[in-house]
ZATI-351972 format. One record per residue (C-alpha): residue in one letter; x, y, z. Coordinates in steps of 0.2 Angstrom, whole numbers, padded with zeros to 4 digits, always signed. Layout:
REM residues N
AXYZ;...
END
This chain:
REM residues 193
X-0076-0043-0044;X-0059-0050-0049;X-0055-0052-0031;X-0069-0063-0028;X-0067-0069-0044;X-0086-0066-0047;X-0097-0058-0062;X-0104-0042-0058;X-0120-0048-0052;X-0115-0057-0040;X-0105-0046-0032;X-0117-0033-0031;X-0127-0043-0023;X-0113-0050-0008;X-0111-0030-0007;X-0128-0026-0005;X-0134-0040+0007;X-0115-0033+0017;X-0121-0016+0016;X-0139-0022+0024;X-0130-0031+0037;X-0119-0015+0044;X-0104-0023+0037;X-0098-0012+0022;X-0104+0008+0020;X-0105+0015+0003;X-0098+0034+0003;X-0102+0047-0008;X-0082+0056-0008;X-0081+0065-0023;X-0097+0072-0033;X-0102+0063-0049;X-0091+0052-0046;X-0098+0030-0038;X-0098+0028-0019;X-0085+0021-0012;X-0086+0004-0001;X-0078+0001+0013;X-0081-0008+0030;X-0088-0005+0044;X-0083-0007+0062;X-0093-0021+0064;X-0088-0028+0046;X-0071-0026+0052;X-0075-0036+0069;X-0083-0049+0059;X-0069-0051+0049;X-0057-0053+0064;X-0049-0039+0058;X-0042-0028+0075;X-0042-0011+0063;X-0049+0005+0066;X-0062+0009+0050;X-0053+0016+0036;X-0051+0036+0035;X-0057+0041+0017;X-0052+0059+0011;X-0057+0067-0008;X-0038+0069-0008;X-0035+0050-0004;X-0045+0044-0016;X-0035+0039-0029;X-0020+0034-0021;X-0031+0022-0011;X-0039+0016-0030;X-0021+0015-0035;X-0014+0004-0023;X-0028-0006-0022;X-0025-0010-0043;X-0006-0014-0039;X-0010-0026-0024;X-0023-0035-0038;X-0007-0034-0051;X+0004-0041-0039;X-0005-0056-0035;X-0011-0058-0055;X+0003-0055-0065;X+0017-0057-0055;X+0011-0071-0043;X+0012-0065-0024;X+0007-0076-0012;X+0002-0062+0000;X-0001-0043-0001;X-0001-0034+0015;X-0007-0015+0014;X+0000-0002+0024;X-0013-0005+0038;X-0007-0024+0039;X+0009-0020+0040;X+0009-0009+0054;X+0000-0022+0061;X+0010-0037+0060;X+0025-0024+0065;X+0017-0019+0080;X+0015-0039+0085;X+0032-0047+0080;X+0039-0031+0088;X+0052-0029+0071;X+0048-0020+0056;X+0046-0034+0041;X+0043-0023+0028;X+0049-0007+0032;X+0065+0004+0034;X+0069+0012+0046;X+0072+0032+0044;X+0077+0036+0061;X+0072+0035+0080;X+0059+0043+0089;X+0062+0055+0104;X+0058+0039+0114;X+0069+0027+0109;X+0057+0018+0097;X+0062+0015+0078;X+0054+0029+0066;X+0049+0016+0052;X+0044+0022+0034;X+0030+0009+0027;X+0026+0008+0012;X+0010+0006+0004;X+0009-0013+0000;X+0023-0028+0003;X+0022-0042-0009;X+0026-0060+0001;X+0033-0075-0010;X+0042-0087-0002;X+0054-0078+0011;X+0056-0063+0002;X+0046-0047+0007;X+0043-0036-0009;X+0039-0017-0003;X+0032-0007-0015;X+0027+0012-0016;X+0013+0021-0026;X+0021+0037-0027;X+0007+0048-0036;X+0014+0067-0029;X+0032+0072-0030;X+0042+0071-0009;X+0053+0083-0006;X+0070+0076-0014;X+0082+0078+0004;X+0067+0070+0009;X+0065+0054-0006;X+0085+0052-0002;X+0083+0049+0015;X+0069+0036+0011;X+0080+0028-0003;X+0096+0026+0008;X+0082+0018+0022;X+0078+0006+0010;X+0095+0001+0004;X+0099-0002+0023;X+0084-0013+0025;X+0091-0031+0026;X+0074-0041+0027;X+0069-0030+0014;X+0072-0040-0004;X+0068-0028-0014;X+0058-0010-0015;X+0047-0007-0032;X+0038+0011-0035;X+0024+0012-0045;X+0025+0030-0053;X+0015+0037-0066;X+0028+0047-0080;X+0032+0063-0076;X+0039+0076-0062;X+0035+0062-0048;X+0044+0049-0056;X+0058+0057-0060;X+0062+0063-0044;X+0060+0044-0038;X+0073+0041-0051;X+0085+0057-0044;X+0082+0049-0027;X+0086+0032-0032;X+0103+0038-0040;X+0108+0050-0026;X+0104+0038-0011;X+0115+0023-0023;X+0099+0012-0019;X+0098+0005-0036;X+0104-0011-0033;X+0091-0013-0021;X+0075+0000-0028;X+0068-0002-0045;X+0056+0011-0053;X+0043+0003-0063;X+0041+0010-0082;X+0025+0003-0082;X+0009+0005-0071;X-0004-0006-0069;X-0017+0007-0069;
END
């Protein structure tokens, strides 16, 4: 509804008329809990979109809920032009053959770039913002390695992690202080969940 910037009605209706026309699927994920919507191979075709259809897990479920209320709160209330997800990232990666919004953690055993995306990147102007929704606590060699990435990542402007309060946050923070990434990675004390 507010990505259409419709009333609830309405979008219901776009849904259900999608749904009738094999575009969109609803899926029942997690018991007593509403379907989920997403799109279909041929909604995805329609679209022009060249992605395979999304994986949904029980245990991604929230994290995909999460990220999709920062991409909304990105282009709200801090005024992104663009929010790429993970899946367009990759994407535009693969074609301009560069990463854009991700660091780079090492190098595959054939040469290539070993890239860590993160969830969204925020576009305004020509700065790329990359931002995390860390709900589950990484290992912390393994956080440190991501945080020094980051602060190596020149077309990068700036990282922001979305972290409830708690364990996971705080080893964000740790990370952020050990890999001396702060000037670069910010840990938001507010979510927009």
């Amino acid at each position: 509804m507010r990505a259409t910037g419709v009333g609830r009605t309405m979008a219901y209706r776009r849904i259900a008329r999608c749904a009738e026309a094999g575009l969109l699927e609803r899926l029942a994920v997690l018991h007593c809990e509403p379907a989920l919507i997403r799109a279909t191979r041929e909604g995805l075709r329609y679209a022009g979109l060249p992605f395979p259809v999304a994986e949904i897990s029980p245990g991604s479920v929230t994290h995909w809920l999460r990220c999709a209320a920062t991409a909304h709160a990105l282009c709200e209330h801090f005024g992104a032009e663009r929010v790429l997800t993970e899946r367009e990232i990759a994407y535009a990666e693969r074609m301009e053959g560069r990463p854009l919004a991700s660091a780079e953690i090492g190098t595959l055993r054939n040469g290539e770039r070993q890239l860590h995306r993160p969830d969204l990147a925020a576009l305004t102007g020509n700065e790329v913002l990359a931002v995390e929704v860390e709900l589950t606590p990484k290992s912390p060699a393994r956080l440190a390695k991501i945080m020094s990435a980051w602060r190596a990542a020149r077309w990068v402007s700036n990282v922001s992690y979305v972290s409830p309060p708690g364990q996971t946050r705080r080893a964000v923070k740790r990370a952020v202080k050990t890999a001396r990434a702060d000037n670069k990675v910010v840990v938001l004390e507010k979510v927009p969940w």
